[in-house]
Phi, psi and omega in degrees: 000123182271133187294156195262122205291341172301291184319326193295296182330291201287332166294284224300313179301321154239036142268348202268318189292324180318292195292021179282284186349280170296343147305311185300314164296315148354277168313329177262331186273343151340285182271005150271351171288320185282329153332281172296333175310313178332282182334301210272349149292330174227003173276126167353326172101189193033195175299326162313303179296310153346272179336303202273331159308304203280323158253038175246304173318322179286343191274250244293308150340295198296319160299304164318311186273336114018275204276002192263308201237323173333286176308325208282322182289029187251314235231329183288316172288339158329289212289296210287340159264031180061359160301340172228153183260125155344324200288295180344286235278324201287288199307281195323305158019263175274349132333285171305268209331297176279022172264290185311314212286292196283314186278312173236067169281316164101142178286001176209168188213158175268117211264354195255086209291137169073010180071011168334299192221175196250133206266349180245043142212052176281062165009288190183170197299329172265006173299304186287352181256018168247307191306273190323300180328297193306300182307299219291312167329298217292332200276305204307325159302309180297320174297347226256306158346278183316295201288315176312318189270016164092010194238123170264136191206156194282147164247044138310267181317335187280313188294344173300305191282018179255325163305316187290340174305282184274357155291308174313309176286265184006283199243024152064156178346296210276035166266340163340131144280048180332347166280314186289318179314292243259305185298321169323288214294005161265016171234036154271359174228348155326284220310301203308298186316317171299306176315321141339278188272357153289275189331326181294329181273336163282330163282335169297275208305333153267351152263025160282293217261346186232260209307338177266022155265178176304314221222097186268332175284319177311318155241035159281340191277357171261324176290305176350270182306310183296349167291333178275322159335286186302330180280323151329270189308283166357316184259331178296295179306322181307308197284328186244015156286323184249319203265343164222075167269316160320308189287310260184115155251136169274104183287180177288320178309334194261297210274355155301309174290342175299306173311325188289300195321304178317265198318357168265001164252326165299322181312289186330285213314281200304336179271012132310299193295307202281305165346309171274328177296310184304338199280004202233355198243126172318108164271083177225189192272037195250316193253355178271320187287353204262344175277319177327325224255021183246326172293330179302309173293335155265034189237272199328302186306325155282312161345292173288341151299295183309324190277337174295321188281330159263347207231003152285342148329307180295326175276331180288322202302291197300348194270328128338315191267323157320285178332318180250001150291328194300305179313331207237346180066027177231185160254162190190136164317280120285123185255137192278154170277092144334150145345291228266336170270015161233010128321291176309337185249329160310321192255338184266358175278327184257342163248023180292337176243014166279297182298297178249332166018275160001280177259087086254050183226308163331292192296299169287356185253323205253310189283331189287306176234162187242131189253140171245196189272345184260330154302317199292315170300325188268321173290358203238302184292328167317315185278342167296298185252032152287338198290304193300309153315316189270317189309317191275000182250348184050056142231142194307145137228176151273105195315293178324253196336323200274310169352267161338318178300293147353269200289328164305322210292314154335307164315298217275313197301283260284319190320285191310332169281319198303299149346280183288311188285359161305308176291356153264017204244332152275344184295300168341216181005350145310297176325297159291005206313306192277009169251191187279137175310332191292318183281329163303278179290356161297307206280330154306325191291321163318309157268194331286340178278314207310161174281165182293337185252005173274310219283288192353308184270333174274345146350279243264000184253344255206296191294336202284339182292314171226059160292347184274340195241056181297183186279131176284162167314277180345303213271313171299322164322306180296340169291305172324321196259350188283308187249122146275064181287134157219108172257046212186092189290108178297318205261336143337313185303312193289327185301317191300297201310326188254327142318317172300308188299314194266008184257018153268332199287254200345298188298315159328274197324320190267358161284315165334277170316310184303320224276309189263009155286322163298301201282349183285299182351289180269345165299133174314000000 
């Protein structure tokens, strides 16, 4: 009996996907084996070296699911408006992610994270290397969770709430800090919404003054270089406030005149680059976006720096705080970093996000919103100066959330302009009922060319014309009620939202649960 040749196609196809698969797995469990060998090569020995074996793999686990679901919000909107190719946006990444990491990673880290709970009411030293194993377990699954399901979710938070967790079990509620708890949980609604409505506002603003003229290059060549101008200083303050704080210290008053400066030589550069660029470039929103797309790769490329000099921390600090409890037999507050554990979290960051990445780099750049390089540009300066906003304001935020925030917030305006012209676009044509089509489309082709402030006027001289025959209330309800536009993926928004709520409580429980499974484990 001869096989049927469909069938073959569809086995063949999904071996192709299996063995993808079993390379990606392959490869990650490859670098938590060396990560033990290392350990147990340089580890003490006893139970403690046990320990520390056990948690430089969970540390290295943890890095990995890092660079798997984190990282991607640095890199997704780059990639989902076509300035960089996936290959592209994983190499710079994963390159910047360990750069940051090795250069302004910083020699000691606060292994007790955001301060949650109080370390001098820590029993004793295995208490505190049970505690720690357990959150890092707790985050590291959940971040592991998350990515399966398509969720960019912070893992700031997930390692809080596996320290509050196995903190809680350890030393019971009061070792907690419940106030700093309460401030996380508000920049579950902070980071997005700030991000949100900076990106929305920066997307107003190049479609005011550049896409809704007549004449788009003629005033990209004037907006353009002052939009990058303004991202150079964003970013340049964001990189030495955050990104070299370890190296350098900065105050905001400093890293602000570093930023003018930058960005007052970049201004110079981009009206030159456009100048030149423009006589070869379309003018529609084609050719404009295409001015985007060499600031968009640094953008991505600083993004990552900065989040590898900060957010290596979530995989290192506690596998750090382990590490000098093991040496040192005490519990401590700050801990210095090794080489070799800021290796494990600098190489499981890049290749956690070489192996799995992909889809959450998919989901933010592509699946949510469809991004172009002038969105893409609005989501990447939103996320530079909410973090310069919350640092001078001392309010949490979250890198993942104002991202994410960002590209909803782009969405929802576009929805909302789309919107309102369609309904001025049946109101025309409500207006017009008694004329001739010919006369209907002159005066639409006249508006859809006019300026925002042309359409205005022509509204409004068009209702002052036929005012005896204005719109009854009914009829405008129906116009209100006529376009439903959704540019905007509903059931992505609720996964995320509900993913942001649940990863300190998930992570808590399960830090909880781990903390007294070890310690039921090792008691004597």
């Amino acid at each position: 009996m001869e096989s049927d040749p469909v069938n073959v196609k569809k086995l063949e196809a999904a071996l192709l996907v299996n063995r993808s698969e079993l390379f990606r797995f392959g490869s990650a469990l490859l670098f938590v084996v060396l990560i033990m060998l290392f350990t147990m090569a340089n580890s003490p020995g006893g139970q403690h070296g046990t320990l520390l074996v056990a948690a430089a793999m969970i540390g290295g686990y943890m890095a990995l699911n890092i660079g798997a679901n984190d990282v991607a919000n640095n890199v997704g909107p780059a990639v989902g408006s076509h300035a960089i190719t996936l290959a592209g946006a994983i190499a710079i990444a994963a390159i910047f992610e360990a750069s940051g990491a090795l250069i302004a990673g910083g020699d000691v880290v606060g292994t007790i994270k955001n301060g949650i709970i109080d370390p001098h009411l820590i029993a004793d030293a295995d208490t505190f290397i049970w505690l720690m194993t357990a959150a890092l377990l707790a985050a590291a699954i959940w971040l592991n969770i998350a990515t399966a399901m398509g969720a960019p979710v912070s893992t700031t938070h997930a390692i809080v709430g596996g320290v509050l967790g196995a903190g809680v079990a350890a030393g019971g509620w009061g070792i907690a800090d419940w106030a700093e708890v309460l401030r996380i949980a508000a920049s579950w609604v902070i980071s997005p919404v700030l991000g949100g409505l900076i990106a929305a506002g920066f997307l107003y603003l190049i479609k005011r003054t550049i896409t809704y003229r007549p004449d788009l290059m003629r005033a990209a060549h004037t907006m353009v270089p002052l939009l990058i101008a303004v991202m150079a200083w964003a970013f340049t303050t964001y990189i030495a406030l955050k990104g070299l704080s370890h190296v350098l210290a900065f105050s905001f008053v400093s890293a602000s005149l570093l930023g003018l400066a930058v960005a007052a030589v970049i201004w110079l550069m981009m009206r030159r680059y456009v100048a030149e660029k423009a006589p070869d470039l379309s003018n529609d929103k084609e050719g404009v976006n295409k001015l985007f797309t060499v600031p968009l790769i640094f953008a991505a490329a600083l993004l990552s720096f900065a989040h590898g000099a900060n957010d290596v921390a979530n995989a290192v600090g506690p596998l750090a705080g382990i590490n000098d409890a093991v040496m040192s037999g005490g519990v401590t507050e700050k801990a210095q970093i090794p080489l070799w554990v800021m290796l494990v979290g600098a190489v499981g960051i890049a290749l956690g996000l070489a192996l799995y990445g992909p889809k959450l780099i998919r989901t933010v750049g592509s699946e949510i919103t469809d991004l172009d390089k002038a969105r893409a540009y609005c989501i990447a300066i939103a996320a530079a100066i909410t973090v310069i906003l919350a640092s001078q304001f001392g309010l949490p935020v979250s890198s993942t959330h104002i991202a994410v925030g960002g590209v909803f917030g782009v969405g929802f305006l576009r929805e909302y302009l789309k919107v309102s012209y369609a309904r001025k676009i049946e109101e025309i044509r409500s207006h017009h009922h008694d004329a001739d089509q010919t006369t209907v489309e002159a005066f639409l082709e006249r508006f859809d060319a006019a300026s925002v402030d042309q359409k205005g006027r022509m509204l409004a001289e068009l209702k002052a014309a036929r005012a005896g025959s204005a719109l009854h209330k009914a009829e405008r309800k129906d116009l209100r009620r006529l376009h439903r536009i959704e540019l905007v993926k509903r059931s992505l928004l609720l996964r995320i939202a509900a993913a942001w709520v649940i990863t300190v409580p998930a992570t808590a429980l399960a830090g909880a649960m781990f903390f007294f499974m070890i310690r039921g484990a090792l008691l004597p």
